[in-house]
N, C-alpha and C positions, 0 to 999 in steps of 0.2 A: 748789413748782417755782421754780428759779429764772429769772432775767431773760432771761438767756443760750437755759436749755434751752426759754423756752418761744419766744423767739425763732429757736431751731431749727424747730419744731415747728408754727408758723406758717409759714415757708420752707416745709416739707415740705408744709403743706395745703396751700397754692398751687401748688406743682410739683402734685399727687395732682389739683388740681381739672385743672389742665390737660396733665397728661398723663395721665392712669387709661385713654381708650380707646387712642389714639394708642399705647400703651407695654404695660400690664399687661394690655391688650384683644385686642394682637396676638398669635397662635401660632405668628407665627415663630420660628425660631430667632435668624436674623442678622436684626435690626431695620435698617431704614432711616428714621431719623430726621430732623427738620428743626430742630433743638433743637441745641445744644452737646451732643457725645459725655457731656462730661463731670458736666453737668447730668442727664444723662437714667442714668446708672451711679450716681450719687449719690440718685435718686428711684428708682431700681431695689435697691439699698442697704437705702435706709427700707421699701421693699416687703416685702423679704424679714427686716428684723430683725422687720418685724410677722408675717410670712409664711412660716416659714422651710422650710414644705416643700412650697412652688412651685418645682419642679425646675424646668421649662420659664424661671422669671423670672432663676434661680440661670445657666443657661445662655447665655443675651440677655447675662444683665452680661458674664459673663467673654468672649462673642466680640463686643461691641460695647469692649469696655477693648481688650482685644490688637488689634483692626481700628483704634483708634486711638493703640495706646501709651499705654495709661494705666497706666502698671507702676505706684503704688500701688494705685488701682483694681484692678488684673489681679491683684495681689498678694493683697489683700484679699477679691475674689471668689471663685478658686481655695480658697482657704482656708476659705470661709463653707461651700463647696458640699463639701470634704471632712471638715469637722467635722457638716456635717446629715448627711452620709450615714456617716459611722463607716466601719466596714467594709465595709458595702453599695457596691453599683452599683460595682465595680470597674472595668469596661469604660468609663460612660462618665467616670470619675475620670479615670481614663487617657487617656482621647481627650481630654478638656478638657486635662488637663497636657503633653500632646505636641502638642498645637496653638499651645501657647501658652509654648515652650519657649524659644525666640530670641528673645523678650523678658521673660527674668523673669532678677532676679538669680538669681546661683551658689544662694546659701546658701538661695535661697525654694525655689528647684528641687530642689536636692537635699533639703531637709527634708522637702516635698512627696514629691518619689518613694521616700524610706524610708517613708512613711507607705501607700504604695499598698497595702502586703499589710495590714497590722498594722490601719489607719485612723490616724483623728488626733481627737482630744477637744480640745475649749473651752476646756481650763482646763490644758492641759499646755506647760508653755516651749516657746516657738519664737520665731522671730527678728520683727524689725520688719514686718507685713505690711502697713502701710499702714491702708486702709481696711478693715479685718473689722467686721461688725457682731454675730457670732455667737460672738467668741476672745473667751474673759475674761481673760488671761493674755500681752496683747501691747501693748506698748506703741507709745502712738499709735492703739491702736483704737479705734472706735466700741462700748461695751461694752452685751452686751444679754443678759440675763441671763433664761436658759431656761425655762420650763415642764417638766414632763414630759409636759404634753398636747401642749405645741408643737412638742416633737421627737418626739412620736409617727407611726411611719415605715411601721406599717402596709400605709400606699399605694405608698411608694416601689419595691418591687420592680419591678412592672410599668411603669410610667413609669420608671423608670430607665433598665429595661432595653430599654423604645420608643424613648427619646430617644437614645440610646447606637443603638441599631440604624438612626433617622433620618440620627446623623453620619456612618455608615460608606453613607447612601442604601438602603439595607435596607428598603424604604415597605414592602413585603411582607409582610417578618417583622416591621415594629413594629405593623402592623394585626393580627396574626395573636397578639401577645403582649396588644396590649389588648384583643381581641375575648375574648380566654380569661380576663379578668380581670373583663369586663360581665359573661358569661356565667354566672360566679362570682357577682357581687357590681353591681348596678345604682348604687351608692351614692358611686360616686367621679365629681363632677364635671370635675377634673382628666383622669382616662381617659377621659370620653365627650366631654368639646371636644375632644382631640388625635386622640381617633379618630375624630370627626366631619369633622376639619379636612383627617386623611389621604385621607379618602372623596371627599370636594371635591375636593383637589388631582391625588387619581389619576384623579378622575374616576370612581370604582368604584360604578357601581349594583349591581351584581351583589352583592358583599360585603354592601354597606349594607341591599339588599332582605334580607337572609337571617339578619342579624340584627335586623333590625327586625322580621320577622316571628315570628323563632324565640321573641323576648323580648314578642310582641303583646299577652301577658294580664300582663307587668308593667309599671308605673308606672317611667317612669325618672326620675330626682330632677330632672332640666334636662328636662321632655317637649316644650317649647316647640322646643327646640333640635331634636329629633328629626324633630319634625313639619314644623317649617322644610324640614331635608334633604329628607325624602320628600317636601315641595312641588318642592323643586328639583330631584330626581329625578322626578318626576312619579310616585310609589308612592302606590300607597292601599290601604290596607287593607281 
């Protein structure tokens, strides 16, 4: 390792000590921060090259860059989030790139929105994005070189398509996308914080009882988290 990289790498454990709950703890979407925008999109960055298929972290970046003009940043996130998803999660590809439309150069947008049908790969030319931490193939990037395990996408449909249904205020139908994904599969902790988090914010005992019940005789991999809720709901089993 050299001097430089591990001088990076040091930077980043210090951000990671001191933002990890503040930041990668949060399930919001829009962060409200007390940190420099651009400190905290740079530790959001390092999250995701370790992390890359924390959708929820992939989304914070790019609407905490555009809420502040960070067009490499915005440049860079946009990008990250359309090469982990390839073809997938079109909806919310698009809702992120139309959000964040009046602040991105010509030539990053238009690349981008040719890429909406087709997707966009790691390792294929495209112009300067600034900060990517996931393009092998751009210059000026942060270069992070894949796994097969690490882009394994598995999870992504249902979170995709929750997060996408969150941007358009859909609380309904993204409870209703992750509930049919538990119901499936207990094993993604990413779906059961986001749908724990909806249940909180709507307020929904009703929903929360019914899958807690229905799933009673299984172990959910976060059970801590579960039983929390039912405290705060006042459910018992």
């Amino acid at each position: 390792m050299t001097e430089n990289s591990q001088a990076t790498d040091n930077l980043f454990e210090t951000q990671s000590t001191q933002m990890a709950f503040s930041v990668t703890g949060s399930r919001e979407l829009s962060l409200s921060v007390d940190k420099p925008a651009d400190s905290v999109c740079d530790y959001l960055a390092h999250h995701i090259a370790r992390k890359p298929q924390d959708l929820l972290a992939h989304v914070q970046r790019i609407k905490l860059a555009a809420e502040h003009n960070l067009k490499p940043a915005l440049h860079g996130a946009l990008l990250d989030l359309f090469v982990v998803l390839g073809s997938r999660g079109y909806e919310l590809r698009k809702s992120m790139l139309d959000r964040s439309a009046d602040r991105l150069e010509s030539g990053c947008f238009q690349y981008l929105h040719d890429g909406l049908e087709k997707g966009v790969k790691a390792n294929e030319p495209a112009p300067d994005f600034g900060i990517s931490v996931l393009a092998k193939n751009i210059m000026g990037s942060l270069t992070f070189m894949q796994s097969d395990q690490a882009l394994d996408d598995s999870d992504h449909g249902p979170l995709e398509q929750a997060l996408a249904n969150i941007e358009c205020s859909q609380l309904e139908d993204a409870q209703e996308v992750l509930e049919s994904a538990i119901y499936a599969d207990t094993s993604s902790l990413e779906q059961q914080a986001l749908l724990l988090d909806l249940y909180k914010k709507t307020d929904n005992k009703t929903r929360f009882s019914g899958l807690y019940f229905a799933r009673a005789e299984t172990t959910f991999h976060n059970q801590e988290a579960w039983q929390d809720m039912a405290r705060h709901f006042g459910v018992e089993h």
